[in-house]
C-alpha positions in Angstrom: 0.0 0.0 0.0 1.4 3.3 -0.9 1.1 5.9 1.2 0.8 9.7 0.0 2.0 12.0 1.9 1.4 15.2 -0.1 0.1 16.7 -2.7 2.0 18.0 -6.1 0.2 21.3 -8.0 0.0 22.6 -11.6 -2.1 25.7 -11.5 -3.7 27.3 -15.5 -5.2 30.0 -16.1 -7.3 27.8 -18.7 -7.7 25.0 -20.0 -10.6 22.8 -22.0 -10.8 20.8 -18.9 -8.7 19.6 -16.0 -9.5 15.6 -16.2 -8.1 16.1 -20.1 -4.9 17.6 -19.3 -4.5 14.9 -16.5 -5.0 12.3 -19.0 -3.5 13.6 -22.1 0.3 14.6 -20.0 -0.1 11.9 -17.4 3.4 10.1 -18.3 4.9 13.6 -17.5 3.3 13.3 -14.2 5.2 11.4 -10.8 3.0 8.0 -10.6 4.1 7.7 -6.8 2.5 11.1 -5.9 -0.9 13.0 -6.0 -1.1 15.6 -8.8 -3.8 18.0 -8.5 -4.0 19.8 -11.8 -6.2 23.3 -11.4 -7.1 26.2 -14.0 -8.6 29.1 -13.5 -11.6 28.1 -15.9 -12.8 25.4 -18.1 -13.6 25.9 -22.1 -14.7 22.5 -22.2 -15.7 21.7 -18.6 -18.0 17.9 -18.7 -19.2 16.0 -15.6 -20.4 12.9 -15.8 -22.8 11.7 -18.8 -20.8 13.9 -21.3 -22.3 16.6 -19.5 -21.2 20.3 -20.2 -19.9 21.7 -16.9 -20.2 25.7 -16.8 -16.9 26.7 -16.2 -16.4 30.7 -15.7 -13.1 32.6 -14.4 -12.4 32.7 -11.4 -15.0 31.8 -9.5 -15.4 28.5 -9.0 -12.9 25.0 -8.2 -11.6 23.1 -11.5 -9.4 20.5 -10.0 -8.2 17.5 -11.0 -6.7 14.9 -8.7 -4.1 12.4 -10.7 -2.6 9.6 -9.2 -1.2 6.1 -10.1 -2.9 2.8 -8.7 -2.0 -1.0 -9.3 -4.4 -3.0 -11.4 -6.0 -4.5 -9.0 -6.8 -2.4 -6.8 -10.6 -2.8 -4.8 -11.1 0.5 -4.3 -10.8 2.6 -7.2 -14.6 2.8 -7.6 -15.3 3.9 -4.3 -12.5 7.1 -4.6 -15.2 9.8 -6.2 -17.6 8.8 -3.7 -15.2 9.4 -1.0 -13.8 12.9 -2.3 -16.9 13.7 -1.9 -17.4 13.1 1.7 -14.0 14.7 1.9 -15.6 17.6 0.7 -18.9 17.3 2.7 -17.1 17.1 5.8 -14.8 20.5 4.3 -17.9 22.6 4.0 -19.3 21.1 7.3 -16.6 23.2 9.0 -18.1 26.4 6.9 -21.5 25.8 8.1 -22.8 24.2 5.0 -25.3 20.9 5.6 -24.4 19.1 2.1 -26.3 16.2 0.7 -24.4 13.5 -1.6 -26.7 12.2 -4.8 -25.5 8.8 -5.6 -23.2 8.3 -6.7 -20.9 11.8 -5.8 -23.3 14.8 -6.8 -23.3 17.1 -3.9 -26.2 19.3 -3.2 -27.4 22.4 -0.7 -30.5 23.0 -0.3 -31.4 20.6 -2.7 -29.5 22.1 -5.8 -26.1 20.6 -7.3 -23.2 22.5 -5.3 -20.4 20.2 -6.9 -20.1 17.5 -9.1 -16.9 14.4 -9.2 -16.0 13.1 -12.3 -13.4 10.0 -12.5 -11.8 8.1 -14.8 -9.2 5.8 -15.5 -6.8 5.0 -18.1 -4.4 1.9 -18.4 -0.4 3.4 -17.7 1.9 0.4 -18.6 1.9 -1.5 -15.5 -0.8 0.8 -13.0 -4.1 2.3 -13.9 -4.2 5.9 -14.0 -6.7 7.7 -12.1 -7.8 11.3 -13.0 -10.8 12.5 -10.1 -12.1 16.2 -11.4 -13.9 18.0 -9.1 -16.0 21.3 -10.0 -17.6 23.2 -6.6 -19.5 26.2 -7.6 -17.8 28.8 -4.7 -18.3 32.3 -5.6 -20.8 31.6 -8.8 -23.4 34.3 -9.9 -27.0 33.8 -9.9 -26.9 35.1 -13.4 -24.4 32.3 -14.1 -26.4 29.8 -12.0 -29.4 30.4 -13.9 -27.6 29.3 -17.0 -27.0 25.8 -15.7 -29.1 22.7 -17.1 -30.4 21.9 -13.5 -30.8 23.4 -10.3 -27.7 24.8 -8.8 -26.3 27.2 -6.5 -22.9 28.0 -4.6 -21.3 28.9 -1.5 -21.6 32.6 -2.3 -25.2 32.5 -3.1 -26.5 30.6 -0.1 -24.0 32.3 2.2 -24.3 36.0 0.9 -20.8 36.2 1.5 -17.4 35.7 -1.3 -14.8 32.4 -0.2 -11.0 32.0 -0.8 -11.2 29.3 -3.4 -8.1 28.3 -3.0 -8.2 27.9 1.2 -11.4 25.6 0.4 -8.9 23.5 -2.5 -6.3 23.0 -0.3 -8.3 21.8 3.3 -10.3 19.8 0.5 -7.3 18.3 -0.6 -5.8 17.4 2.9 -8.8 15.9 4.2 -8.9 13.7 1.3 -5.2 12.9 1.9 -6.4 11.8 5.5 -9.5 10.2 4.2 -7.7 8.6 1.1 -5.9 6.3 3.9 -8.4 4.9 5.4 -9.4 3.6 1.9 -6.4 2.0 1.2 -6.4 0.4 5.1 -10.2 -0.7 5.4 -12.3 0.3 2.0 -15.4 1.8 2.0 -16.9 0.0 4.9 -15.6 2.7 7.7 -17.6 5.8 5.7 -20.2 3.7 4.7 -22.6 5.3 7.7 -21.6 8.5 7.1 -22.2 8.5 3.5 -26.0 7.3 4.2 -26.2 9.3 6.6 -25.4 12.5 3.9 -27.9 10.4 1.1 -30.0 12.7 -0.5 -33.4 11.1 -1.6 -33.4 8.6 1.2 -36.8 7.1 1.8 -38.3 8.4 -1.3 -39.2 7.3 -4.1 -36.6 7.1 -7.1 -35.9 6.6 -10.7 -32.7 5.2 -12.1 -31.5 5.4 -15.4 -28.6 2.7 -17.0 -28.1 2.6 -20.1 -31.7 1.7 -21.4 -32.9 0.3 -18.1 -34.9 2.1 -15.7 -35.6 1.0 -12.5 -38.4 2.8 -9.7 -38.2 1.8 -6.6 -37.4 3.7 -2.7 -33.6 4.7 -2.0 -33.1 2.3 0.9 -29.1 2.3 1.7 -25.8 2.0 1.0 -23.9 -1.2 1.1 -20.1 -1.7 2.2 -18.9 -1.2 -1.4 -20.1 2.1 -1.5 -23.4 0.5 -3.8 -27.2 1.7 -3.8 -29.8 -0.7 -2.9 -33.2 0.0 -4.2 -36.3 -1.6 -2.8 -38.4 -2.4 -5.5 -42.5 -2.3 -5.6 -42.7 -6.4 -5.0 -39.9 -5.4 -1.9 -37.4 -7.0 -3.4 -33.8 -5.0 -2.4 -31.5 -4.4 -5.2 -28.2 -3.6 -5.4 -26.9 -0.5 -8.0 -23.6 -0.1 -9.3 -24.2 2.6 -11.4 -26.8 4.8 -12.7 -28.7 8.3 -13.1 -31.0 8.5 -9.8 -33.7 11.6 -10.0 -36.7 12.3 -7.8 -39.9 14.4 -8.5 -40.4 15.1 -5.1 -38.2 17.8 -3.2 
């Protein structure tokens, strides 16, 4: 198990998007450290789904996370879902109450705050790793209205401007901290936290993969970090993946 001590930076002004550049120059990058590639904007920001991620100067987190991990490694699936408790637990310490969206959306007051995209990428030997986070800190409502679903940021629900880079950098070392408990025990130590922070629980749900689509209440979290739906006929099943959305605030 390797163990990270710190954290590496490369710092744009701009760039198409973080995750890219991670990927694209990642044999330039130290495979036995953390690189945490930021810009100052996106002109090509996506989240998850080939999503467009509004990206504007300077007021915002564009951060990519790269490391290096061996192929068969147990956790790499579970590493989005725990930056994002890293970060609920960040923002917890500012006074904000965040929600997680199954997988790693992260919402206040029911609107996305912050969306996690990984992906990996085969790297001779290891498997590349490239977690981009976007956190909406200082965003306008004008720019906020613009988005393709509800959202808001610190600054709006605050009424008060942040230090983006003090939030990167305490976001960063409590992943560090948080990062080593993965590696030690998996997912199982946050998994009570994580429901705990489940946005949607007890309601009902609809999730989308692929072409399937599944209704059923948003029960709990399992040890690897999964869904389980309970289904009409109260059957419990277990999601690896998906699209979850609720009608119902």
């Amino acid at each position: 198990m390797h163990k990270y001590k710190n954290i590496q930076y490369i710092h744009f002004d701009t760039l198409d998007s973080t995750n890219t550049w991670a990927k694209n120059n990642a044999h330039t990058l130290d495979p036995d450290q953390i690189t945490c590639i930021t810009s100052l904007e996106q002109t090509a920001g996506r989240g998850r789904r080939h999503r467009k991620w509004i990206s504007p100067k300077g007021q915002n987190i564009y951060a990519t996370l790269f490391l290096c991990l061996p192929r068969d490694c147990k956790y790499i699936g579970n590493l989005a879902q725990v930056l994002s408790l890293s970060c609920a637990a960040v923002l917890k310490n500012k006074g904000f109450a965040l929600q997680i969206k199954w997988p790693n959306d992260l919402l206040l007051a029911g609107k996305k705050v912050a969306g996690i995209l990984c992906e990996t990428f085969s790297l001779e030997n290891r498997v590349g790793v490239a977690i981009g986070i976007g956190l909406n800190v200082n965003m306008t409502d004008e720019l906020l209205k613009s988005v393709d679903q509800p959202a808001t940021s610190l600054a709006q629900l605050s009424g008060q401007s942040w230090a983006i880079e003090q939030i990167l950098e305490l976001l960063n070392q409590q992943f560090l901290k948080d990062l080593a408990i993965l590696q030690k025990k998996g997912f199982e130590p946050f998994r009570e936290t994580y429901e705990s922070l489940l946005a949607f629980r007890g309601q009902t749900i609809v999730c989308e993969n692929g072409q399937v689509k599944l209704e059923g209440i948003c029960h709990s979290i399992n040890n690897e970090g999964r869904l389980n739906l309970l289904l009409p006929t109260g059957e419990k099943m277990t999601l690896t993946a998906g699209e979850i959305k609720c009608d119902k605030p």
